[in-house]
C-alpha positions in Angstrom: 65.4 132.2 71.0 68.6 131.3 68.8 70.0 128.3 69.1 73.7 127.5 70.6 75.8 124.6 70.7 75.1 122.1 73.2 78.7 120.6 73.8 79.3 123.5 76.4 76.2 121.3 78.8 76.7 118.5 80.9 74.3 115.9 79.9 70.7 115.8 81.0 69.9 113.0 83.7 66.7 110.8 82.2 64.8 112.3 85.2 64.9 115.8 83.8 64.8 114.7 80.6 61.5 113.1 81.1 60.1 116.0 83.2 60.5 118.8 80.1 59.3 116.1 77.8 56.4 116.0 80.1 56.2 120.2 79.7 56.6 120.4 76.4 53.3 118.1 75.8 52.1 119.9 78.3 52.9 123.2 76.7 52.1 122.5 73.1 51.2 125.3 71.3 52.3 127.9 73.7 53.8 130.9 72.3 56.9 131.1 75.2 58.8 128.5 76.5 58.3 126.9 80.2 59.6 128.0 83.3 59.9 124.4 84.7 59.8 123.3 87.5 59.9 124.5 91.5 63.1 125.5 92.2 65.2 122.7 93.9 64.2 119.4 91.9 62.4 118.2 94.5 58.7 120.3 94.5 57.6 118.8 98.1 60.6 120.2 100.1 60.5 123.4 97.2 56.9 123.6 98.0 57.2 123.8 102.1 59.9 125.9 102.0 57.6 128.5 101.3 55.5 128.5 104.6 55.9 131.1 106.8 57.4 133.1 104.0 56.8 137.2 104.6 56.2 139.3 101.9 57.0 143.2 103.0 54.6 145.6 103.0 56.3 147.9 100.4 56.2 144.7 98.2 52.6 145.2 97.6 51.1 148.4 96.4 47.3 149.6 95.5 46.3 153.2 95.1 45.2 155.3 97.8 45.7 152.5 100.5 48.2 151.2 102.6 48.9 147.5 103.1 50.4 145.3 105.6 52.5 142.6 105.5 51.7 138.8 103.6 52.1 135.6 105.6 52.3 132.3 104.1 50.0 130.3 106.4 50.8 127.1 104.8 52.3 125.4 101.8 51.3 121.8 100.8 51.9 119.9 97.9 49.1 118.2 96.4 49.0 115.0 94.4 47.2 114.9 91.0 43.6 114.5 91.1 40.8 113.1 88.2 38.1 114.2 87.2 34.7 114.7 89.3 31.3 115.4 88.5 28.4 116.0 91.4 25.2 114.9 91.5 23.5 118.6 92.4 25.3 122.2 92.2 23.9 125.9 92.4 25.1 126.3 89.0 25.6 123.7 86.2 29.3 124.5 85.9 29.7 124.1 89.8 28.5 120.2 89.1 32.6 120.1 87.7 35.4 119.2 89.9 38.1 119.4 87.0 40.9 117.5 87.1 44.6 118.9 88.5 47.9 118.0 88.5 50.1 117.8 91.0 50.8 121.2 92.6 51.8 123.4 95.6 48.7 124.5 97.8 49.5 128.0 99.0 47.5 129.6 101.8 47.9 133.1 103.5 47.0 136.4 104.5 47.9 139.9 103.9 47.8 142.1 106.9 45.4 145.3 107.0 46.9 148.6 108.4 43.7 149.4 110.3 43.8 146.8 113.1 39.9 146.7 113.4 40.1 145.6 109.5 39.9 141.8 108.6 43.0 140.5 106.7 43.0 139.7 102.8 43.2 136.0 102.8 44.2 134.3 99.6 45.4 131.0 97.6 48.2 130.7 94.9 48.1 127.3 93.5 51.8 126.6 91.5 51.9 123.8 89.1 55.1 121.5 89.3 54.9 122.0 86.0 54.9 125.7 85.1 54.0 127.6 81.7 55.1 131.0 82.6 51.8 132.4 83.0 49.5 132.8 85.7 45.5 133.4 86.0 43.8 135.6 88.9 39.8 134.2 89.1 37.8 136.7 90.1 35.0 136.6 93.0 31.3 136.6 93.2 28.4 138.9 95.1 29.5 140.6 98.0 32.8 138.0 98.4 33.8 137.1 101.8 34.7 133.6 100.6 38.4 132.2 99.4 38.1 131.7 95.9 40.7 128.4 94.9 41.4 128.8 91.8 40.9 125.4 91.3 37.6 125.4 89.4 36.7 126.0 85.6 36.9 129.3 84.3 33.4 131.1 84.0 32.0 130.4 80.7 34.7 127.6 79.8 34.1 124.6 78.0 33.2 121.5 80.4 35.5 119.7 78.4 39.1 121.6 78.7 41.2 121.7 81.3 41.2 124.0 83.9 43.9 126.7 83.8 45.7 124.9 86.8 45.9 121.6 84.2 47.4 123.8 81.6 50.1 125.2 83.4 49.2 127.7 84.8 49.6 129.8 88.5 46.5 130.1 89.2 45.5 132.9 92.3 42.1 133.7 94.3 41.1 135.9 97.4 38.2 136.5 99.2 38.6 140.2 98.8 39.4 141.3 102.3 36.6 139.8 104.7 35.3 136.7 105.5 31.8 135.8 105.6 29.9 135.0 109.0 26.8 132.9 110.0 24.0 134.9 110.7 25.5 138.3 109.5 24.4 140.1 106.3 27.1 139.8 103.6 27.2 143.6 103.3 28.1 144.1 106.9 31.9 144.7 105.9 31.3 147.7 104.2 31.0 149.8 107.7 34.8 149.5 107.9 36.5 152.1 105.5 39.4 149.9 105.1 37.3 146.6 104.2 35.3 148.5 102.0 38.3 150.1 99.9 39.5 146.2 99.5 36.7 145.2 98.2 36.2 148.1 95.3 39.8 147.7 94.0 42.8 147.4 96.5 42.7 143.6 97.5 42.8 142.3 94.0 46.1 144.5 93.0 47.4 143.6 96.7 47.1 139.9 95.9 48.4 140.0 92.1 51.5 141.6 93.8 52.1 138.8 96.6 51.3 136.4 94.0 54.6 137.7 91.7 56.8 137.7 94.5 55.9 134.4 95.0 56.3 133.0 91.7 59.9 134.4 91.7 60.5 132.5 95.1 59.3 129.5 93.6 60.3 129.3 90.3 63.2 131.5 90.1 61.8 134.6 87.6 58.1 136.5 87.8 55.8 135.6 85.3 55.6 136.2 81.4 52.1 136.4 81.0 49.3 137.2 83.6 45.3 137.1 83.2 42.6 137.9 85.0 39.2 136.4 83.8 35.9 136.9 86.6 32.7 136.9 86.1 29.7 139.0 87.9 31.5 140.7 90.6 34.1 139.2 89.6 33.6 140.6 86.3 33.4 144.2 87.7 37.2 143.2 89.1 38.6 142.8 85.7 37.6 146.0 84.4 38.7 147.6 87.6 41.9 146.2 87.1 42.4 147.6 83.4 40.7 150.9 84.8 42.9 151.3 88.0 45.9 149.2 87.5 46.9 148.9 83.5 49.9 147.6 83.9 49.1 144.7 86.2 47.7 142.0 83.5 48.0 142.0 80.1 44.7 140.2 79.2 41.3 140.5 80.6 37.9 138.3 80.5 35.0 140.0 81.7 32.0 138.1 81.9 28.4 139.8 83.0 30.5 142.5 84.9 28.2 144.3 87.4 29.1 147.9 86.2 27.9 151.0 87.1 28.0 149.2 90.8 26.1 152.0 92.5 23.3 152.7 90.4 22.5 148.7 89.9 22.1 148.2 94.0 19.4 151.1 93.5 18.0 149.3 90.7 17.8 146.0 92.6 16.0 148.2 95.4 13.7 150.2 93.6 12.4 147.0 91.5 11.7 144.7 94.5 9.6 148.0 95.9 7.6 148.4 92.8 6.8 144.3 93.2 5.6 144.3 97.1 2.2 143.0 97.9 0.0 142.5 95.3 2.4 144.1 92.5 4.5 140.8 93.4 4.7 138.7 90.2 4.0 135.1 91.4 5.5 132.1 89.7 2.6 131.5 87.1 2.7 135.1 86.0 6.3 134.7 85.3 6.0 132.2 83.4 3.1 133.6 81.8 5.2 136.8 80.5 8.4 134.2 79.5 5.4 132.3 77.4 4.2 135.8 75.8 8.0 136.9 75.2 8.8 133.6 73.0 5.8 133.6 71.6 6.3 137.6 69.8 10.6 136.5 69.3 11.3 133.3 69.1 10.8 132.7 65.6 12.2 135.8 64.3 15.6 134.3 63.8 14.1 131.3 61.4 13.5 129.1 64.2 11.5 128.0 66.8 13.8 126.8 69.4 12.8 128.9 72.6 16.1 131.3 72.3 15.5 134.8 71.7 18.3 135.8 69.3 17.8 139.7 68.7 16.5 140.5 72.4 16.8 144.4 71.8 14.4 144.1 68.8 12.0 142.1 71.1 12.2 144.3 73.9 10.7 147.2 71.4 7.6 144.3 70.1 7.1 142.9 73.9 3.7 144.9 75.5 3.0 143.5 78.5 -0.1 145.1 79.0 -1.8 143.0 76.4 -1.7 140.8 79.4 -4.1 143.0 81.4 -6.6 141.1 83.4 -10.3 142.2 82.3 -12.1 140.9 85.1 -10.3 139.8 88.8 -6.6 139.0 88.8 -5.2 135.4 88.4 -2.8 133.4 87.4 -3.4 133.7 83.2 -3.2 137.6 83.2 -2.1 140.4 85.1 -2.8 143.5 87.3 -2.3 146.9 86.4 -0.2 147.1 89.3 2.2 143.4 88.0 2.0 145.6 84.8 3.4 148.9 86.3 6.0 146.6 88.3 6.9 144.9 85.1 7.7 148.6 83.5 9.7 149.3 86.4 11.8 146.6 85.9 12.3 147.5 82.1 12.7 151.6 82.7 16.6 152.9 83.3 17.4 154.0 86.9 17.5 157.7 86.4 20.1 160.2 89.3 19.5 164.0 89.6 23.5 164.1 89.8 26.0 162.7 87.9 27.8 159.0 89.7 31.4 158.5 88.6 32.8 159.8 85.3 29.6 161.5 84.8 26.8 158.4 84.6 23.8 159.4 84.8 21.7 156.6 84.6 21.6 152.1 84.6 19.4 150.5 82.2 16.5 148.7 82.4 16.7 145.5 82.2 15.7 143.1 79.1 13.3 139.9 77.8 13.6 136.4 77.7 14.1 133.4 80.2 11.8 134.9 82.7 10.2 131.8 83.4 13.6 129.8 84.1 13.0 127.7 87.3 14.9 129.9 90.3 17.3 126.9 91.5 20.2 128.4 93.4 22.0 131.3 91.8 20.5 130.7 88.5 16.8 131.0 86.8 15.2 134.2 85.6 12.6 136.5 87.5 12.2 134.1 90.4 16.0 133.7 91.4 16.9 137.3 90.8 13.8 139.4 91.0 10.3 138.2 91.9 11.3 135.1 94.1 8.9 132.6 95.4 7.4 135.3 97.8 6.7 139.0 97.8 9.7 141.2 98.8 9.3 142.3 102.3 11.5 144.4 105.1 14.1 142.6 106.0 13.9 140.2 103.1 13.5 136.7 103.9 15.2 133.9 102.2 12.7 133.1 99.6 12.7 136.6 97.7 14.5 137.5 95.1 18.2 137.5 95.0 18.3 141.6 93.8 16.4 142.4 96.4 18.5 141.1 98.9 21.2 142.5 97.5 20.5 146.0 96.8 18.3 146.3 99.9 21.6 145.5 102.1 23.6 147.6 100.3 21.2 150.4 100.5 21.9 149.6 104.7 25.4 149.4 104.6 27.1 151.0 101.8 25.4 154.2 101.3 23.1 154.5 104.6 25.7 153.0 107.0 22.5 152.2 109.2 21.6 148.3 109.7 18.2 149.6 110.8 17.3 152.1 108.0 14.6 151.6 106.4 14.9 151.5 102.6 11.1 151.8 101.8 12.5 155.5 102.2 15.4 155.2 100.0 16.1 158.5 98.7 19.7 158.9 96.5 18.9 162.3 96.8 19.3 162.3 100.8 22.0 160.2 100.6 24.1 162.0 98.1 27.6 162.5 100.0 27.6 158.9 100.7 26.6 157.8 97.0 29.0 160.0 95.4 31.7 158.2 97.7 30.6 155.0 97.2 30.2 155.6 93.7 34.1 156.9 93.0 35.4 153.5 94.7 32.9 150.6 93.3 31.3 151.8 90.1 33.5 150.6 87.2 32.8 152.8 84.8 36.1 154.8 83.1 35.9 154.8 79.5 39.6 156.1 79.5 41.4 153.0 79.0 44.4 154.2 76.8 46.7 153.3 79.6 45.7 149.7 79.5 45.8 149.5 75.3 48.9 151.2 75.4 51.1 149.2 77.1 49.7 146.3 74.9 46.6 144.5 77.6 43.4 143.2 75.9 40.1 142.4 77.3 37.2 140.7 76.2 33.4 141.3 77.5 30.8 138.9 77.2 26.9 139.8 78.3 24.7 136.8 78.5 21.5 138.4 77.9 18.6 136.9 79.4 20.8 138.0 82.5 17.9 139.4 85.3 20.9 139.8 87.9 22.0 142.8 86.3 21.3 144.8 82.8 23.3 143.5 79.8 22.7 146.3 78.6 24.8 148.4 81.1 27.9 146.4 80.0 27.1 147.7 76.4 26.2 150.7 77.2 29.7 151.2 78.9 31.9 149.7 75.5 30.0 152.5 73.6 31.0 155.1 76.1 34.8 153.5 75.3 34.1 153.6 71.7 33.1 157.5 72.1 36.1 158.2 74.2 38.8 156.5 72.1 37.3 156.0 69.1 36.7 152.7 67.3 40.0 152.1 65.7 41.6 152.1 68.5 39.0 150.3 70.6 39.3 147.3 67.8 43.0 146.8 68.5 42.0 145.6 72.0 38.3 144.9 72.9 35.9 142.4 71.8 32.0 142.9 73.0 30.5 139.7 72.7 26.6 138.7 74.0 25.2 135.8 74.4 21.2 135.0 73.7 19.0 133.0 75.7 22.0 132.5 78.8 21.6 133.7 82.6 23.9 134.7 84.6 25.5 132.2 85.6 25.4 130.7 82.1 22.5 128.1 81.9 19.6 128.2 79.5 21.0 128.4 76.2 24.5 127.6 74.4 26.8 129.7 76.8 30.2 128.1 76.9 33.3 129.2 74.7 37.1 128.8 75.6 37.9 132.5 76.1 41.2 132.0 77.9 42.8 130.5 74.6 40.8 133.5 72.7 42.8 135.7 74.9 46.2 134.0 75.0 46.4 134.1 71.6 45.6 138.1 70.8 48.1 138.6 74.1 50.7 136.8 72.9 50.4 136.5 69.1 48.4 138.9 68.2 45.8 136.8 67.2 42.4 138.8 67.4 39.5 136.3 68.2 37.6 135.5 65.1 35.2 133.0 64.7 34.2 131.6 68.0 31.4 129.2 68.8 29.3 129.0 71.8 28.4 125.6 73.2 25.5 123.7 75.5 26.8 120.9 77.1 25.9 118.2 79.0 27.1 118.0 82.6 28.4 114.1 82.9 31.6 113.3 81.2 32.0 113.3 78.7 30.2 116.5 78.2 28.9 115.6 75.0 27.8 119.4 73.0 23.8 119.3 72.8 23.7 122.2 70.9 25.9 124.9 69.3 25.5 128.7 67.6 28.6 131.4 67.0 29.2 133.5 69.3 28.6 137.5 67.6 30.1 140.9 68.5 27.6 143.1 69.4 25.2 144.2 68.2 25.2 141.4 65.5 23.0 138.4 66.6 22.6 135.2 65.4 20.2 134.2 62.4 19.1 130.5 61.2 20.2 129.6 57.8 19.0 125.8 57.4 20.5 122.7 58.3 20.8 120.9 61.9 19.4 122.8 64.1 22.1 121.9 66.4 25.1 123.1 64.9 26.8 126.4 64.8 27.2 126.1 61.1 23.6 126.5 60.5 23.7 130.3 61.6 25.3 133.5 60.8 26.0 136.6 62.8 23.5 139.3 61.4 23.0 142.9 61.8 25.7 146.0 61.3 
């Protein structure tokens, strides 16, 4: 920006001086300059303005689908707010209420075209305070719930603000349906229209409305937007630089359920191989977790219950050492547990090719079976094995995959609420699957669109993840590195993994600000070097319990000596 003479300007009035003194502390560091504030001086009246505002329907554009109109439900201005940690929360980093700023609440709806179709409902939260930027969160399972924007982002350190505090717009839908008591979560899928919104079409609809708005209220679209998700929500951001390159210019995908198709008949064929006395019951989960640390845990120096090179372990790991020799109990197993457990390990094979020509998901990998299933976290008992043995229709205490992938099996590729999925066949189904398949699986290695016009995106596996295979996250960067070779892949993708961390991120050190990773190769063309993964604990002030680097694949981390605790006592290994 060059600088001009000031004489030319009417003084500043100490209120505006003091309120881009107050952005540029806010803003320190940032590689554009603020936007300022809502338009008008005064946010509350700037902020209310905007209800009832329409957004036209030729405003807001996703492939291969119409859209109808956006409606501004309501617009509230919200006062500043501390700091708040819970007591209890399905996941440690849902304990964290982070602290906000003052900023204008913004609720609505975008319109489907199908009148038998639910609407899109979403949230865009605008800072008085604005840094130019904005951040689209991601959802979670099946959606069908308003994501805020409000919380931290996945994997973020407890102890940085959330984007909202930095600055930044932040955005969230529920994907185009709303969840409702005592229907399954897949239900939605039986409308066309609801179903194409959840694969891609919402997410693009919603980044759309949320420009349009940020012009309204500001005065001028965005610099900078990013979309960071994790899980589904993971899926979303590389659907977004598959389908949509030119919507964001940085990307964080964390645990992205890939290869959608193939991992619901994953999640179904592995809760059938564990029914009745193939189930593995708590004890036996923990008895294989116990085995697993026992052959890896020290092959990376130290003995500190993280498996640091879980692709070498999964090649030493034979569960059938494990083989009861007399009756089955808790302190061995069947040779039906056994033949469950090799199930769950063995790739999901098709006679036919799924999108862009995949063949096949991964089986999944070793360590943190034995984590405690406690809400949408653990290891075999929250996401495979449960606390009881799988059963038609599931009931609440089986695993979470089964659920899942059994529903989906009903609803996505059967369209039958009643099938019966002991029977599932993706041979019989094949029409369905290959349709299904071209809208939800995420698995384009083409992305020279995205480099080209300058995006970046990150990936990060946590890999004693038993929600879905690490591995097929990997396995799809290599497919990008074979399409575009890995020059080119190196100017714009980092494949990072995590050891020892679920899926939700418990277990190990599994925190890292990503965000400001991805800001800075976005907008100064600063690729992420040395990172460091964190444990923390969840009461302010978070104080780190524990700390390792975070490695690109397929390095992993190795002990060198000194406190155990610190990253500085490791290295990244391998090639």
């Amino acid at each position: 920006m060059t600088n001009k003479p000031m004489t030319d300007r009417p003084p500043m009035s100490p209120k505006l001086l003091a309120a881009l003194a107050a952005a540029a502390a806010l803003l320190a560091g940032c590689a554009s300059p603020p936007s300022g504030p809502l338009l008008g001086g005064d946010p509350k009246a700037a902020c209310e303005a905007l209800a009832g505002a329409r957004i036209a329907p030729e405003q807001i554009v996703a492939s291969g689908v119409g859209s109808g109109a956006a409606t501004i439900d309501s617009a509230t201005l919200m006062a500043a707010a501390p700091l708040a940690v819970a007591e209890r929360g399905p996941t440690p980093a849902a304990l964290i209420t982070p602290a906000v700023p003052s900023y204008c609440k913004l609720l609505g709806r975008i319109a489907p075209v199908d009148a038998k179709a639910p609407p899109i409902l979403f949230q865009v939260n605008l800072p008085t305070q604005w840094n130019g930027r904005s951040v689209q969160y991601g959802g979670g399972g099946f959606n069908g719930v308003l994501i805020s924007g409000l919380s931290l982002l996945p994997a973020q350190r407890y102890d940085t603000p959330a984007p909202l505090a930095q600055g930044y717009v932040t955005v969230g839908t529920d994907s185009g349906h709303q969840n409702q008591p005592n229907t399954p979560p897949q239900a939605f899928a039986l409308n066309d229209e609801a179903l194409v919104n959840f694969a891609h079409a919402s997410y693009k609809k919603v980044r759309d409305v949320s420009v349009e708005l940020m012009k309204r209220a500001y005065g001028r679209a965005p610099e900078k937007m990013y979309f960071v998700g994790s899980s589904e929500g993971g899926r979303e951001g590389l659907t977004m630089a598959q389908r949509y390159p030119e919507a964001f210019d940085g990307i964080f995908s964390r645990v992205p359920v890939i290869n959608w198709t193939a991992l619901q008949f994953a999640g179904t064929r592995n809760g059938l191989a564990s029914m009745g006395d193939a189930w593995i019951r708590p004890p036996l989960a923990k008895l294989v977790g116990d085995a697993v640390l026992a052959a890896c845990d020290q092959a990376d120096g130290l003995s500190d219950g993280i498996v640091s090179n879980p692709k070498d372990c999964l090649r030493r790991v034979d569960v059938t050492r494990l083989r009861c020799a007399g009756a089955p109990n808790d302190g061995c197993l069947s040779d039906a547990q056994i033949n469950a457990i090799k199930t769950l390990h063995a790739p999901v094979r098709f006679d036919f090719d799924l999108a862009h020509g995949v063949r096949e998901y991964p089986g999944y990998g070793v360590s943190g079976e034995a984590a405690p299933a406690n809400g949408p976290t653990g290891g075999w008992m929250a996401w495979w094995s449960g606390r009881a043995a799988p059963v038609v229709p599931p009931l609440p205490d089986n695993g979470i995959a089964w659920f899942y992938g059994s529903g989906a099996i009903q609803y996505f590729y059967a369209r039958d609420p009643n099938f019966d999925v002991r029977k599932t066949d993706p041979n019989a189904l094949k029409p369905r699957v290959l349709e299904v398949s071209a809208l939800m699986d995420s698995t384009n290695p083409d992305l020279s669109a995205f480099h080209a016009r300058g995006g970046k995106l990150i990936v990060l596996e946590n890999m004693s993840d038993f929600a879905q295979s690490p591995y097929a996250g990997i396995a799809y960067v290599d497919r990008v590195v074979q399409r575009m070779g890995p020059g080119r892949v190196n100017e714009f993708l980092r494949l990072y993994t995590a050891p020892g961390v679920d899926h939700v991120g418990a277990g190990a050190p599994g925190n890292v600000d990503l965000l400001a990773a991805l800001t800075a190769w976005v907008e100064r063309g600063r690729a992420p070097g040395e990172l460091q993964l964190v444990e923390q604990e969840t009461k302010a002030p978070f104080a780190v319990k524990r700390a390792r680097p975070l490695c690109e694949w397929p390095r992993y981390t190795q002990y060198k000596g000194g406190d155990v605790n610190a990253a500085s006592s490791f290295e990244c290994k391998g090639d």
